[in-house]
N, C-alpha and C positions, 0 to 999 in steps of 0.2 A: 481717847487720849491715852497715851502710853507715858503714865506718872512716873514709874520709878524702872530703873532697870540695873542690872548691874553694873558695878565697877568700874571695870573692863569692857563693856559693853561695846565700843569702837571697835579696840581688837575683834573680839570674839563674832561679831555681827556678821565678820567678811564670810565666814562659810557658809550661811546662812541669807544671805544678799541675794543672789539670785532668783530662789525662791522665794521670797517675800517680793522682791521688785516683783516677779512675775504675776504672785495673785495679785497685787498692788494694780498693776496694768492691768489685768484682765478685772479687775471691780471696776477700773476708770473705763472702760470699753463697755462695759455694761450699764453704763448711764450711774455709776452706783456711788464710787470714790472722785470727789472733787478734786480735791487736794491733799496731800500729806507731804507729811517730811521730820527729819530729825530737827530737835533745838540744836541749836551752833554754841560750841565756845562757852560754858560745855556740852558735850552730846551725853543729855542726863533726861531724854524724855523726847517726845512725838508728839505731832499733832495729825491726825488721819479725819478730815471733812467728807463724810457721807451724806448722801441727800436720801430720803426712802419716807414710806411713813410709818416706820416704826426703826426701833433701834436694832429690830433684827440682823439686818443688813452687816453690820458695821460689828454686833456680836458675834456672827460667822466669821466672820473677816476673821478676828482676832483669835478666836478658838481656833482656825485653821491656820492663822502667823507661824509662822518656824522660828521667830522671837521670842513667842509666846509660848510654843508647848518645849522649847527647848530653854528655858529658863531665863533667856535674857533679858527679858522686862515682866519683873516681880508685882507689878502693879497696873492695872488700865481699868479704863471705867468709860461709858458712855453716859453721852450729854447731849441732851436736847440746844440744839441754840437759835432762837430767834433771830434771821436775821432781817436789817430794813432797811442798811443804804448798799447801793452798786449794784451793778445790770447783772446779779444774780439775786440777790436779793428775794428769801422767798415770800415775806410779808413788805415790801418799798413802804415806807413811811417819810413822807416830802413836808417841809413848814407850812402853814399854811399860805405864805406869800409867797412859795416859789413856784416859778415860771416853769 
């Protein structure tokens, strides 16, 4: 998750958009990035969905972001997240009375 980023961050992002799209797609290609994207309204932070079994994955990602080494977002951190409903779901947890 990309918690803080700067300011201006909209602005400044376009020069650097393409390559990020690019590793972005090429981690989605590799079985690696679920989903990601910026929060809306305001654009003050990211959410980037990796699947792997460690957090390595999604560490690289970020250490090689052009967001990242070019200062545009001051803050990220990786998180483990449990998930248990919908057809990705990697732990499904169902009530017990459901059909």
């Amino acid at each position: 998750m990309y918690e803080s980023v700067v300011p201006d961050y909209a602005a400044r992002r376009t020069a650097f958009r393409d390559e990020h799209l690019r590793l972005a797609w090429e981690a989605h290609a590799r079985g690696e990035l679920v989903l990601g994207g910026a929060f809306a309204d305001p654009i003050d932070g990211a959410i980037l969905l990796f699947q792997g079994d460690s957090p390595q994955v999604a560490e690289r990602f970020a250490a090689a972001d052009p967001y990242v080494r070019n200062g545009l977002v001051t803050k990220w951190r990786v998180r483990q997240w449990s998930t248990v409903v919908g057809d990705h779901a990697a732990t499904p947890v169902r009530p017990t009375d459901w059909q």
